[in-house]
Short mmCIF file of the C-alpha atoms (twelve columns), coordinates in Angstrom:
data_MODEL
# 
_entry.id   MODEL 
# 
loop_
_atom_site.group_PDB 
_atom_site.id 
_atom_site.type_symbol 
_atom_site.label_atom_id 
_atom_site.label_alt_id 
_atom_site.label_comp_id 
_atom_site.label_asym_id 
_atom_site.label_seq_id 
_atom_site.Cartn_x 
_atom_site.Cartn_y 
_atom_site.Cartn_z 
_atom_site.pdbx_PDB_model_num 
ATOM 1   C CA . UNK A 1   50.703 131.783 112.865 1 
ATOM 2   C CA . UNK A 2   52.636 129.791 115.190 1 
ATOM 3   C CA . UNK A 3   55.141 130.709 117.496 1 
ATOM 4   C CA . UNK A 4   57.109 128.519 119.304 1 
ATOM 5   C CA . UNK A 5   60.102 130.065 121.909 1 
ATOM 6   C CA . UNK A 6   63.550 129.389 121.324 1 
ATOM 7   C CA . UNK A 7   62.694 126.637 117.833 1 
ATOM 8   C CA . UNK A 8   61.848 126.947 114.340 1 
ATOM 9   C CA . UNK A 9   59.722 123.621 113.447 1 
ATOM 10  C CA . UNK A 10  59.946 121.238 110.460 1 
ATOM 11  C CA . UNK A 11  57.478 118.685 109.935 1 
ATOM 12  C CA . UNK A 12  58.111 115.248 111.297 1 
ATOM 13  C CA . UNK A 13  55.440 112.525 111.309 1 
ATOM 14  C CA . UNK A 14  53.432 114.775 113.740 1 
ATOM 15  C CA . UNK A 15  57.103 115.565 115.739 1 
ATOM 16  C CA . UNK A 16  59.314 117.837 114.989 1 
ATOM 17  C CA . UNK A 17  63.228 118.866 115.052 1 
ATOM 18  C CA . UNK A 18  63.380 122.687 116.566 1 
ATOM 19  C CA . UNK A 19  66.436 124.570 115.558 1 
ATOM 20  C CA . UNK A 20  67.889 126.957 118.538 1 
ATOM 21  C CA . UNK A 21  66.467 130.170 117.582 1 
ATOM 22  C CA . UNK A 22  63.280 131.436 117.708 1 
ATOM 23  C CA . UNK A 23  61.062 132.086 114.262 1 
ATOM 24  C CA . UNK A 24  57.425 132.912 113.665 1 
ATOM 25  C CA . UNK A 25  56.145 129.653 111.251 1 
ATOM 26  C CA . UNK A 26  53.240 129.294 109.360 1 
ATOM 27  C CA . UNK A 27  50.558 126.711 109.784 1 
ATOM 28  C CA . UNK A 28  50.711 125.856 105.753 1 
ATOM 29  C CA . UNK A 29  48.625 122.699 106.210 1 
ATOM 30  C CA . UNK A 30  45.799 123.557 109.241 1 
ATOM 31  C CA . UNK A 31  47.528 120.388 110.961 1 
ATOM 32  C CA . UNK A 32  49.900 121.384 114.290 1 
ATOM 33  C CA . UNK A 33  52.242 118.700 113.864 1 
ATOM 34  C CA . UNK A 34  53.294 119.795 109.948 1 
ATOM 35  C CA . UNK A 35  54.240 122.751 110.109 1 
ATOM 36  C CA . UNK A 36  56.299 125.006 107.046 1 
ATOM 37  C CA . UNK A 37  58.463 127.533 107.907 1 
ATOM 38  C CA . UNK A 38  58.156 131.153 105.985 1 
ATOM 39  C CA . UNK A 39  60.046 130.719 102.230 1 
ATOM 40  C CA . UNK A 40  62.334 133.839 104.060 1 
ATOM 41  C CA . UNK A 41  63.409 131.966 106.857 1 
ATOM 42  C CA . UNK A 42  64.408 128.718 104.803 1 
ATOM 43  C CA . UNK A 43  67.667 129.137 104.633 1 
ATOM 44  C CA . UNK A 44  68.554 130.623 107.737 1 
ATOM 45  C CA . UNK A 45  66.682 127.789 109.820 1 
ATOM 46  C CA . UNK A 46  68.788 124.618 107.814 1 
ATOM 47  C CA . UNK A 47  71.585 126.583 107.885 1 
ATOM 48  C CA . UNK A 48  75.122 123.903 108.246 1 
ATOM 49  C CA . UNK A 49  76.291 123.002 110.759 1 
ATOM 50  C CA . UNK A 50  72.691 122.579 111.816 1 
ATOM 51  C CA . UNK A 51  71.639 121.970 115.652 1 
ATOM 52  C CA . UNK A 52  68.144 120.856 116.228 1 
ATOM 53  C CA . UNK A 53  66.253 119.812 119.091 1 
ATOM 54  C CA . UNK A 54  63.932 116.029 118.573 1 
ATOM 55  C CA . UNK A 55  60.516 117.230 120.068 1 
ATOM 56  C CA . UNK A 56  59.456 113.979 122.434 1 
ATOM 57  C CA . UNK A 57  62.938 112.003 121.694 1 
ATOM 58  C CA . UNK A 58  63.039 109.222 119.025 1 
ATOM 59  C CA . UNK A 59  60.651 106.477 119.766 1 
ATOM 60  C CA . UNK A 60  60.248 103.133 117.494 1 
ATOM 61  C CA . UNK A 61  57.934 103.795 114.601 1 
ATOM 62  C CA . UNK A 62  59.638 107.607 114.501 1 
ATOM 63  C CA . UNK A 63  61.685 108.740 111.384 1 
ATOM 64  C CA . UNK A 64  63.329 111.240 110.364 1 
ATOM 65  C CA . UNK A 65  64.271 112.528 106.979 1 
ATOM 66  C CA . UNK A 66  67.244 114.640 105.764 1 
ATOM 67  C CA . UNK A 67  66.720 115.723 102.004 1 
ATOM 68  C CA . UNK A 68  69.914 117.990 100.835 1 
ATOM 69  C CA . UNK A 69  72.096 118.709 97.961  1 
ATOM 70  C CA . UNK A 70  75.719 117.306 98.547  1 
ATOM 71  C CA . UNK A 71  78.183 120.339 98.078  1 
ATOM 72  C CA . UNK A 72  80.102 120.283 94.433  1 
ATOM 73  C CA . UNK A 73  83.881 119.629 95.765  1 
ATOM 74  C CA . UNK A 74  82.769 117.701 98.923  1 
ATOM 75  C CA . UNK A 75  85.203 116.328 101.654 1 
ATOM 76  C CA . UNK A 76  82.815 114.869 104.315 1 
ATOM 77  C CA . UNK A 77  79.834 115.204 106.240 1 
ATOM 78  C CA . UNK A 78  78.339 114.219 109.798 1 
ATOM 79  C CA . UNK A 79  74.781 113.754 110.670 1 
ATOM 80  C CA . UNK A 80  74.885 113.131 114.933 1 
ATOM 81  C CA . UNK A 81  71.481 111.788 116.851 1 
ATOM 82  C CA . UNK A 82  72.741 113.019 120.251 1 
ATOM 83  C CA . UNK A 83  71.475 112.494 124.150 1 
ATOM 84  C CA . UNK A 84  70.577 115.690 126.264 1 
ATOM 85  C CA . UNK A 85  70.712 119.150 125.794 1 
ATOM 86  C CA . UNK A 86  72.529 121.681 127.908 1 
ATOM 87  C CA . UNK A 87  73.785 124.924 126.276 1 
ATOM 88  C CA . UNK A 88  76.344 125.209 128.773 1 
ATOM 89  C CA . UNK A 89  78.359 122.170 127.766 1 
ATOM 90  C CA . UNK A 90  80.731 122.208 124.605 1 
ATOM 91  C CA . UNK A 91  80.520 120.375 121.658 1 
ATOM 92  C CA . UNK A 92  82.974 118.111 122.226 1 
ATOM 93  C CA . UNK A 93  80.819 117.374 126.377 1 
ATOM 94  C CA . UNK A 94  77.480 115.711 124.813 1 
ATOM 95  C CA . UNK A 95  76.576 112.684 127.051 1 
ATOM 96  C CA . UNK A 96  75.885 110.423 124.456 1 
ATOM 97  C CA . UNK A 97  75.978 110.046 120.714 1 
ATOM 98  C CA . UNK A 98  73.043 107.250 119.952 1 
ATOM 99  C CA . UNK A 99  73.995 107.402 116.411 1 
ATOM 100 C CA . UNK A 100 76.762 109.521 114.300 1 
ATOM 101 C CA . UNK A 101 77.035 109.224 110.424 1 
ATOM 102 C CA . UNK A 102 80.167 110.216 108.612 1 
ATOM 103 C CA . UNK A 103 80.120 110.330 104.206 1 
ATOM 104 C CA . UNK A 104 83.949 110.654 103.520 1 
ATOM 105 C CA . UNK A 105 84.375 111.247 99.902  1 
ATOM 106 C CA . UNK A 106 87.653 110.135 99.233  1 
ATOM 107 C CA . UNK A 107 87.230 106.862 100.666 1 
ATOM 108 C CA . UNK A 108 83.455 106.592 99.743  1 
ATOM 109 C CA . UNK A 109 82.649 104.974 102.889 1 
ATOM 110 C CA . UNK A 110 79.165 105.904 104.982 1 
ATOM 111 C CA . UNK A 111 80.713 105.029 108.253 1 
ATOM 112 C CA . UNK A 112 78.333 104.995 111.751 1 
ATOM 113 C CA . UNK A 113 79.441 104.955 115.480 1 
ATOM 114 C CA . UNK A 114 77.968 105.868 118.814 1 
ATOM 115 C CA . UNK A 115 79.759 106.949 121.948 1 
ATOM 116 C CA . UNK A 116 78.467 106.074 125.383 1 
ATOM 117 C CA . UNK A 117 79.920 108.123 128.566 1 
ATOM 118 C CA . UNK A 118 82.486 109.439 126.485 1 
ATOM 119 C CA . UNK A 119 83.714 106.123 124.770 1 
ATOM 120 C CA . UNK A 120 83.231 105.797 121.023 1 
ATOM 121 C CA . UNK A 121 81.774 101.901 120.084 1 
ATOM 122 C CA . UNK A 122 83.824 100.544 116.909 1 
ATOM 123 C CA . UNK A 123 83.344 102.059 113.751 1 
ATOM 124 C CA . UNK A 124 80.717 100.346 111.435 1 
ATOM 125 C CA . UNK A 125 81.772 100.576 107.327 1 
ATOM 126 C CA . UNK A 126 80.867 98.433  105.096 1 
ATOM 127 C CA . UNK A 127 78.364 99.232  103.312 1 
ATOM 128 C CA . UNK A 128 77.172 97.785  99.326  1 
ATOM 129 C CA . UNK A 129 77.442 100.645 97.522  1 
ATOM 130 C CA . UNK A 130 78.467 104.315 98.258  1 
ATOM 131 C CA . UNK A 131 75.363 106.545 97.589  1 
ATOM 132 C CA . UNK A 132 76.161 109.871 97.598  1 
ATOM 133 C CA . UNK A 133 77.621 111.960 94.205  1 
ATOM 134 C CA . UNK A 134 78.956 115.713 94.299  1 
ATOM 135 C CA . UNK A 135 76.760 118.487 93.530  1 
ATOM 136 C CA . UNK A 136 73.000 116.301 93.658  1 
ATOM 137 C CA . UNK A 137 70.253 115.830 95.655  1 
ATOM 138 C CA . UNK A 138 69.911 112.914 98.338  1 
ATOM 139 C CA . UNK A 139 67.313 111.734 100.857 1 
ATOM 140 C CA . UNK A 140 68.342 110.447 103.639 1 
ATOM 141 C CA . UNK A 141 65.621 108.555 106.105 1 
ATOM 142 C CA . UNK A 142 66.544 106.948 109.690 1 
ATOM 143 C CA . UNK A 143 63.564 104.981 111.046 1 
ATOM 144 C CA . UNK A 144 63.763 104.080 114.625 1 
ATOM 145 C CA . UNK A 145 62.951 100.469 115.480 1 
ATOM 146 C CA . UNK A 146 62.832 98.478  118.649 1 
ATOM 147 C CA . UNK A 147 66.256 97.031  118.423 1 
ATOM 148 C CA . UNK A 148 68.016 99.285  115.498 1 
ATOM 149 C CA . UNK A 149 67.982 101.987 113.237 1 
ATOM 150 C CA . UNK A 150 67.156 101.234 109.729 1 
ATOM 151 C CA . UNK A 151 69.177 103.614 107.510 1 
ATOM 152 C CA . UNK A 152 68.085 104.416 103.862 1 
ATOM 153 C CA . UNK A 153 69.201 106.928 101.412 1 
ATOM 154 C CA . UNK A 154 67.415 107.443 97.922  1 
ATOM 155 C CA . UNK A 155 64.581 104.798 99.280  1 
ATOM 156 C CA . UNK A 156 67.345 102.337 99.214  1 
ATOM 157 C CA . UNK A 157 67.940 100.781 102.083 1 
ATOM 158 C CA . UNK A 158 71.931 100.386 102.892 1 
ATOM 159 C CA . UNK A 159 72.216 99.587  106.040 1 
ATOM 160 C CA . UNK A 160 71.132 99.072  110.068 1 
ATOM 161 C CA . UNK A 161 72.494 99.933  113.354 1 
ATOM 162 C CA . UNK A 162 71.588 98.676  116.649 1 
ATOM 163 C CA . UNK A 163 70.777 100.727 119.554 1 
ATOM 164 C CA . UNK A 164 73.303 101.207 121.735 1 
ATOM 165 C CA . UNK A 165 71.452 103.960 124.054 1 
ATOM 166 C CA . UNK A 166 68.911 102.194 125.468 1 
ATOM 167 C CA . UNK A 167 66.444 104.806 126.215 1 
ATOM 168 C CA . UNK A 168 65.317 106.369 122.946 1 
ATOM 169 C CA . UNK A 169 63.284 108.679 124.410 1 
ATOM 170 C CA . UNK A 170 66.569 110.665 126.007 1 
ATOM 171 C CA . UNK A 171 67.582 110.817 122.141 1 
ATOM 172 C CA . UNK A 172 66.570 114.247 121.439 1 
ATOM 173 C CA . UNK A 173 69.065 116.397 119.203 1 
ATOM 174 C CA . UNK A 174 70.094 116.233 115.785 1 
ATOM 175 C CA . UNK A 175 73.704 117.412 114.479 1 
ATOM 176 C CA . UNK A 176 74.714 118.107 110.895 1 
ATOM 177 C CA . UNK A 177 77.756 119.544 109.491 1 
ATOM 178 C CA . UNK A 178 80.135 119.493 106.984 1 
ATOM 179 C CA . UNK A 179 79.603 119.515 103.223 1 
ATOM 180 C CA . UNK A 180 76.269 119.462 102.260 1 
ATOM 181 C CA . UNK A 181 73.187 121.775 102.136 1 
ATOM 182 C CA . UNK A 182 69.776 121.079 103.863 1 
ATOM 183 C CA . UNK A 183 66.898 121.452 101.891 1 
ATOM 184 C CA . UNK A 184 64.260 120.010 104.262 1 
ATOM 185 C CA . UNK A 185 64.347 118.146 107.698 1 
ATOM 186 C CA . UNK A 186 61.545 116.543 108.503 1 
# 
């Protein structure tokens, strides 16, 4: 048994996202950097909207993956890599945004931004297909690169968008809400 203060862990190539409350894990694979949470505390860990701390920051070579089950009458949903952490500031007071995805439904678009000392960069949107369907399973992975982040959904890569925080390391949250359900976050 693991315990790890104020974070439940989910496996990410030998990094992991913490949520922002504290849960005993298992070890289910004898390896400290993949680590399973109890079947109990599933759903209450990847519980939308989701908050979850980036152990170490992102880093090129670093991915992470966000498997889920869109929601059967869905409007939208918002996956945020964010700078900083400070649990006095409000949502809306996050230094930076390195990388914000938005699925609207109605318009099918998969839009992505960033905002940098409180200024949003122009909204990316086209993209060659819209991949996500109401009421099934999708797997969305974002590798971190040098330059970019490579963005691929169903192995399927759609599109990329270049870094515009330059130090990755200070990328070190994770934000999801809206209409979708987490099934694992690795």
């Amino acid at each position: 048994m693991v315990f790890c203060s104020k974070m439940a862990v989910a496996s990410m190539e030998n990094d992991a996202i913490n949520t922002e409350d504290d849960h005993h894990l298992n070890n289910s694979f004898g390896d400290a950097g993949l680590i399973s949470p109890d079947k109990e505390d599933i759903s209450r860990i990847l519980t939308v909207p989701f908050r979850g701390r980036i152990r170490g920051g992102m880093r090129p070579g670093k991915k992470i993956i966000i498997m889920g089950i869109i929601d059967p009458e869905p409007d939208s949903f918002d996956i945020s890599l964010t700078c900083g952490h400070n649990d006095e500031k409000d949502e809306g007071e996050l230094t930076d945004v390195a990388l914000k995805l938005t699925a609207r439904f109605t318009e099918r678009q998969f839009l992505r931004n960033a905002q940098i000392s409180g200024k949003w960069s122009e909204e990316e949107a086209p993209i060659s297909y819209f991949p996500f369907i109401p009421d099934q399973p999708f797997r969305i992975e974002i590798h971190c690169e040098h330059q970019r982040f490579r963005i691929f959904v169903d192995g399927h890569q759609l599109f990329d968008f270049y870094h515009k925080v330059k130090s990755l390391s200070a990328i070190n949250m994770i934000r999801i809400d809206g209409s979708l359900q987490i099934t694992k976050l690795g």
